[in-house]
N, C-alpha and C positions, 0 to 999 in steps of 0.2 A: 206127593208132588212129582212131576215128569220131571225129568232133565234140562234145566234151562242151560241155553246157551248165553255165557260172560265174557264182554272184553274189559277186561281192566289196563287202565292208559296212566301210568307212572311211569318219571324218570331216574327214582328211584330205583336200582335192580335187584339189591335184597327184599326194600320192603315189599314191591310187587310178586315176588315168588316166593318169598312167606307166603302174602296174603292167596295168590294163587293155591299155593296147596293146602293150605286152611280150607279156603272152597271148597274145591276138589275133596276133602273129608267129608264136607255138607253136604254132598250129588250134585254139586252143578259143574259144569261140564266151563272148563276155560279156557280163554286164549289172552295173551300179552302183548300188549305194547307198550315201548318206551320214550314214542313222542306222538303229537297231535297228528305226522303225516301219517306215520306207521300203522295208527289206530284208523284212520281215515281208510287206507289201503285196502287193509280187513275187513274193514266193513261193506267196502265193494266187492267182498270177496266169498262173502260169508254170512250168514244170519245171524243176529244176536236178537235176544229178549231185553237185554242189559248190556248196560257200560257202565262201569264203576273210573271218576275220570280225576284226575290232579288236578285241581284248577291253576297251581304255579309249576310252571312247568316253562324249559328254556324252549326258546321258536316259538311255534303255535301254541299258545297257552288255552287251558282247558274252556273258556270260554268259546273263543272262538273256535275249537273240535264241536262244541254241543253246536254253533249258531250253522256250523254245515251239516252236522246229523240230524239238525232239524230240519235242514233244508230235504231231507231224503221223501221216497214214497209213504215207507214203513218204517220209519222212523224207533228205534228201539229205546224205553225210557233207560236217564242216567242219572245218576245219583255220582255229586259231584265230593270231593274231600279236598278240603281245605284246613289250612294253618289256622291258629288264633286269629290270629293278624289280619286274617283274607275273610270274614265273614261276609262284609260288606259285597261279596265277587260274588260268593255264596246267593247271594239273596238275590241279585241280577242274575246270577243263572235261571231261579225258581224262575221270575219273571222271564225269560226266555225260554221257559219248556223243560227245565229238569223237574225229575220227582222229586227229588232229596238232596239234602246234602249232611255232611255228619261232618265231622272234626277231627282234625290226624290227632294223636294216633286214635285208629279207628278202633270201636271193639266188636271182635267178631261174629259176636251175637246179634250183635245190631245188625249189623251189616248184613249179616244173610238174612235177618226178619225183614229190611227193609227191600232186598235183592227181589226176595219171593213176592211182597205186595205188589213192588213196581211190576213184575213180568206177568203176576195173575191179573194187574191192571189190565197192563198189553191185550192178554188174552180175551179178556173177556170185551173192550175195547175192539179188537178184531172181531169176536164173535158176533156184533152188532151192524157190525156192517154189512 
């Protein structure tokens, strides 16, 4: 696999740079944000294949991050993490355009199996057009 480019959007700041360097073990290449504008910024700034995104999150809650990522040209697929509690947010994400979503805490297997489908979607998705 090439180097996908990840932004992962928690306001958490351990658990995102845990899971950052867990990545980063994997080969994918990462950047952080800790709330919806920050992650919004970046992405005007930068290429991503992925977004790994909180759906609860204080401000912009992850929702509303994916319904303006969606709004983009190139749109990068995101795979959303949610609480127990938050499934239901989970499942309205899918219906607005995310690949995935998993359940905190996440496991990192998963998570980069799922990182890698959703970007070789992308790709091959690009490739078609």
């Amino acid at each position: 696999m090439g180097k996908f480019n990840i932004l992962l959007v928690d306001d958490e700041a351990e658990f995102v740079e845990s899971l950052a360097e867990r990545l980063r073990l994997r080969g994918f290449d990462i950047a952080v944000a800790s709330d919806g504008a920050g992650a919004l910024a970046l992405l005007r700034e930068h290429r991503f294949q992925g977004v790994v995104l909180d759906v609860m999150m204080p401000g912009m809650d992850g929702l509303a991050v994916l319904r303006e990522i969606k709004k983009g040209d190139d749109p990068p697929e995101v795979i959303l993490l949610t609480g127990h509690a938050r499934t239901e947010a989970a499942l309205e994400g899918i219906q607005q355009g995310a690949f995935d979503y998993l359940i905190k805490p996440v496991d990192i297997d998963e998570l980069s199996f799922r990182l890698q489908d959703a970007c070789e979607k992308r790709a091959l998705m690009l490739q078609q057009q």
